[in-house]
C-alpha positions as CSV (number, residue, x, y, z in Angstrom):
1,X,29.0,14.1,67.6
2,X,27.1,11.0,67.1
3,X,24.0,12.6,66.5
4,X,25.8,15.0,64.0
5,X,27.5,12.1,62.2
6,X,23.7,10.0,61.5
7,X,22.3,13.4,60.3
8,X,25.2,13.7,57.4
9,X,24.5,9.9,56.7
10,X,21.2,10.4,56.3
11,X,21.5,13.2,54.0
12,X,24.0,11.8,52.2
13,X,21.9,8.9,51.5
14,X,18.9,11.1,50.1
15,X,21.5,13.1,47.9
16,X,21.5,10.5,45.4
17,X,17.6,10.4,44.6
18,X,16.5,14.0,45.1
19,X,16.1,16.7,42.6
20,X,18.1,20.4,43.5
21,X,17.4,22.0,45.9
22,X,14.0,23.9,46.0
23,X,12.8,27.5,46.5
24,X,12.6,28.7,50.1
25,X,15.3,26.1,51.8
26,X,18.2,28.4,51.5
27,X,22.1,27.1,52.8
28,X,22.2,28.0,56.8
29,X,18.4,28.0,57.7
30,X,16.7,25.7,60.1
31,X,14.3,24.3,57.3
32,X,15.1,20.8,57.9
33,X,15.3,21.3,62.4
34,X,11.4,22.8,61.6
35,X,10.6,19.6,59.8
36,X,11.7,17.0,62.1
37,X,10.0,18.9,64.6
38,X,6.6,19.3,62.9
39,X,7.0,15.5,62.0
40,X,7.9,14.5,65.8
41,X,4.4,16.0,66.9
42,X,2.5,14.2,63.9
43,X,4.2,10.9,64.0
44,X,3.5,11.1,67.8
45,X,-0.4,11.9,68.0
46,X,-1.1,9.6,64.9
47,X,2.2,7.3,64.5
48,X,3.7,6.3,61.4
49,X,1.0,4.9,59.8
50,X,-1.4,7.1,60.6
51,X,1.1,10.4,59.2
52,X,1.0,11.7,55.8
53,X,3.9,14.0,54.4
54,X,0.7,16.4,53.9
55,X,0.1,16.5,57.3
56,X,3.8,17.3,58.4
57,X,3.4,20.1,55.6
58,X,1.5,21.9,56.7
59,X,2.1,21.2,60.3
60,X,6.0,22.7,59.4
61,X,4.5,25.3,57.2
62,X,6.2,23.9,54.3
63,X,5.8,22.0,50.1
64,X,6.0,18.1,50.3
65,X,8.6,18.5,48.1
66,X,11.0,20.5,51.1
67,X,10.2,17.2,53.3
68,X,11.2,14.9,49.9
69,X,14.4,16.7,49.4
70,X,15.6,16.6,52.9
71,X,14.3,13.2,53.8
72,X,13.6,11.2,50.7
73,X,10.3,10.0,51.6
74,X,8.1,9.3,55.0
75,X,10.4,6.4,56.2
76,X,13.4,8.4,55.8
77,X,11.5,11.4,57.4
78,X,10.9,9.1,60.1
79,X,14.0,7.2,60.8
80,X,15.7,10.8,60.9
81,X,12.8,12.0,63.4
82,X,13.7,8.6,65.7
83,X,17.3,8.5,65.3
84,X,17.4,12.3,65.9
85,X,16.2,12.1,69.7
86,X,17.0,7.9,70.2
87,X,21.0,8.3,69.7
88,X,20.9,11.2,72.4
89,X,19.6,8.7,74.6
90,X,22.0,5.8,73.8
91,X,24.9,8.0,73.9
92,X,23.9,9.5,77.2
93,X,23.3,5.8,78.5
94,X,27.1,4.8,77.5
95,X,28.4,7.9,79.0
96,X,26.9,7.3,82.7
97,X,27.7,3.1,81.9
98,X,31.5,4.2,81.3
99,X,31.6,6.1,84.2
100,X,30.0,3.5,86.4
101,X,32.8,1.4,85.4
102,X,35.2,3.5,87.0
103,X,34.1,2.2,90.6
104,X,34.0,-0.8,92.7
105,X,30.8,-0.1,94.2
106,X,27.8,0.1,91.9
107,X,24.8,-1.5,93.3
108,X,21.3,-2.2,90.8
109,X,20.1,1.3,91.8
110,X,23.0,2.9,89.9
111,X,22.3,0.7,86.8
112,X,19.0,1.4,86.9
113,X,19.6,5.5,87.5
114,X,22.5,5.3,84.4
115,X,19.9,3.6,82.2
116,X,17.2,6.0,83.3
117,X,18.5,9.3,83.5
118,X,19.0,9.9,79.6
119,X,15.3,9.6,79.0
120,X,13.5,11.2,82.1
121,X,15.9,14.5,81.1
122,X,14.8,14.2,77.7
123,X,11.2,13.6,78.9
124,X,11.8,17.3,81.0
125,X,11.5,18.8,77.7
126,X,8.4,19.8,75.3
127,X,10.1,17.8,72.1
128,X,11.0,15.4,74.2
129,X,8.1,14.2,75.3
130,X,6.5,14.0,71.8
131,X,9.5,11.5,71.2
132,X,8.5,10.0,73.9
133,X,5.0,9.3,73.3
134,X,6.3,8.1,69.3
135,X,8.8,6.1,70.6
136,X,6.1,3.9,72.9
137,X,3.8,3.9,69.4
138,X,6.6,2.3,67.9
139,X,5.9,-1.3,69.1
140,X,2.8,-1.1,67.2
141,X,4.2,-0.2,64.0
142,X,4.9,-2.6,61.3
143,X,7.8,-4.9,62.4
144,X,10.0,-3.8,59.6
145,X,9.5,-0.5,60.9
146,X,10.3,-1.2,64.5
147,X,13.1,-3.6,64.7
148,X,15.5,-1.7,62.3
149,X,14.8,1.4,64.1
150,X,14.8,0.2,67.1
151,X,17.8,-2.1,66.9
152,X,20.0,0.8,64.9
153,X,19.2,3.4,68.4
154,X,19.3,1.4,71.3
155,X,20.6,-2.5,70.9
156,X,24.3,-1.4,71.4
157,X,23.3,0.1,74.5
158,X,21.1,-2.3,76.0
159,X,23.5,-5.3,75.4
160,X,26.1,-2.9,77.7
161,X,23.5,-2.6,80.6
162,X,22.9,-6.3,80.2
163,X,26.3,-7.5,80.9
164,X,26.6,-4.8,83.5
165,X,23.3,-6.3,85.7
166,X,25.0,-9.6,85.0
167,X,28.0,-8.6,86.7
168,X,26.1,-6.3,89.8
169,X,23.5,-9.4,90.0
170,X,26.1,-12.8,89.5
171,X,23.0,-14.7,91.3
172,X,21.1,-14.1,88.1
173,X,21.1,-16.6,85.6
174,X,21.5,-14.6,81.7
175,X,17.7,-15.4,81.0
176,X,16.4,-14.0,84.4
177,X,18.8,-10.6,83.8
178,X,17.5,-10.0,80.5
179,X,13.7,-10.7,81.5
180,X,14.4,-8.4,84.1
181,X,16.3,-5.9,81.8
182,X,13.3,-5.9,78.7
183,X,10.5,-5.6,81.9
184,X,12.5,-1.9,83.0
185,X,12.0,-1.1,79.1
186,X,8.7,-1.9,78.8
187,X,8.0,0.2,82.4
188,X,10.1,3.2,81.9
189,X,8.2,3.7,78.4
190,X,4.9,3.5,80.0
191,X,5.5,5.9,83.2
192,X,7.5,8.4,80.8
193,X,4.9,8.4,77.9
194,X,2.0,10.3,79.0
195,X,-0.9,7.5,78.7
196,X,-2.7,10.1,81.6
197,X,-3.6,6.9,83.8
198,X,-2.2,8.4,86.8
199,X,-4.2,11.7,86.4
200,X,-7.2,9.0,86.7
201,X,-6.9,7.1,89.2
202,X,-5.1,9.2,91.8
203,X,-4.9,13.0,90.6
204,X,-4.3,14.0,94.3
205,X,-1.8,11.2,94.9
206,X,0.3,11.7,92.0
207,X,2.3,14.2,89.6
208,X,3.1,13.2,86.7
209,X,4.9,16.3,85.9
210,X,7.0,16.2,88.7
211,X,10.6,14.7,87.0
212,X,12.0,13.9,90.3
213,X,8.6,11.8,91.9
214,X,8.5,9.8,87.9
215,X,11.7,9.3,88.5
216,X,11.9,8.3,92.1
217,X,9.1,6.0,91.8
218,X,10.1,4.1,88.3
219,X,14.0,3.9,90.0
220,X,12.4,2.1,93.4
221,X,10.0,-0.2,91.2
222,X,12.5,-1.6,89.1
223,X,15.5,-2.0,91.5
224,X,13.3,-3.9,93.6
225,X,12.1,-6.2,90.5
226,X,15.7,-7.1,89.2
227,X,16.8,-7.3,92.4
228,X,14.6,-10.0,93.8
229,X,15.5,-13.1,94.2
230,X,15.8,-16.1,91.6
231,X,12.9,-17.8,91.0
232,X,11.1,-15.7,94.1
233,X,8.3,-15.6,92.0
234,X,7.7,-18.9,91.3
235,X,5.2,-21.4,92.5
């Protein structure tokens, strides 16, 4: 419902500025579903800067003028693209947090699972992978890009899962949880984005299409991180 709730705000918000509607985007087709998804794949092999409207035309087999009556313009094309995929994840993350709350057992592998699990099921999808591999592009955006969107999908979230480490992990001071928490961001978006590195180095080692290995592996790397010890690493 969340996800239904941003679309209608975003429309909404582009109401006001476009013209009526235009040829070919008749009430009850999936017009504006095909455009999000031919923007996902642009936005994701060229980010944001790198996309034209042009490009997602033709890509969605569509006039600019479609993509400017449902979106506005490229930002709003984009921030639908993001929030489209980004609020699934957040909401699934609250969902598994909620229910984590429920017992009197939860260890750092749980968190780290409940966090996870959101994003490696998206990733075990063909859309979702193009998110993705736009949503690790989007720390090299421009920062009034990034922030917003970021901030507007996931900070809500991420605060929750802060103050539930703090409460698994009381030995942790509130600088060393959140170091710990922004270093299982920045490794989950690297093993789930694709970068190939993997298929490198180690092609008979490793599978980086096989969800359950990924997600094995990224789980046991960053329990054992925020688990360690305070200071351990210190010299």
């Amino acid at each position: 419902m969340t996800q239904i709730r941003r679309r209608s705000e975003i429309s909404a918000r582009s109401a006001g500025r476009r013209p009526g509607r235009p040829e070919g985007s008749g009430a009850g087709d999936n017009t504006s579903e095909r455009i999000l998804d031919a923007a996902e794949e642009v936005f994701a092999e060229v980010g944001y800067s790198g996309a034209t409207l042009r490009m997602v035309a033709a890509q969605a087999d569509v006039t600019q003028a479609l993509i400017n009556y449902y979106f506005g313009s490229k930002y709003g094309l984009y921030e639908a693209v993001f929030i489209r995929r980004g609020r699934v994840i957040a909401d699934g993350r609250m969902e598994r947090l909620e229910e984590l709350k429920q017992r009197t057992d939860v260890s750092v592998r749980d968190v780290v699972q409940a966090f996870l699990a959101p994003t490696i099921a998206l990733r075990d999808s063909p859309g979702g992978r193009l998110f993705l591999r736009l949503q690790a592009r989007l720390h090299t955006e421009p920062a009034e890009i990034s922030y917003k969107l970021r901030g507007e999908a996931y900070d809500a979230s991420t605060r929750a899962y802060v103050q539930m480490l703090a409460s698994v992990c009381p030995q942790l001071s509130a600088k060393e949880v959140n170091w710990r928490m922004a270093l299982m961001i920045g490794a989950y978006m690297y093993a789930f984005s694709d970068t190939h590195r993997l298929e490198q180095l180690a092609p008979a080692a490793c599978d980086i299409n096989d969800t359950a290995e990924v997600f094995e592996q990224i789980t046991a790397f960053v329990t054992a991180g925020i688990s360690a010890p305070p200071g351990s690493g210190a010299r």
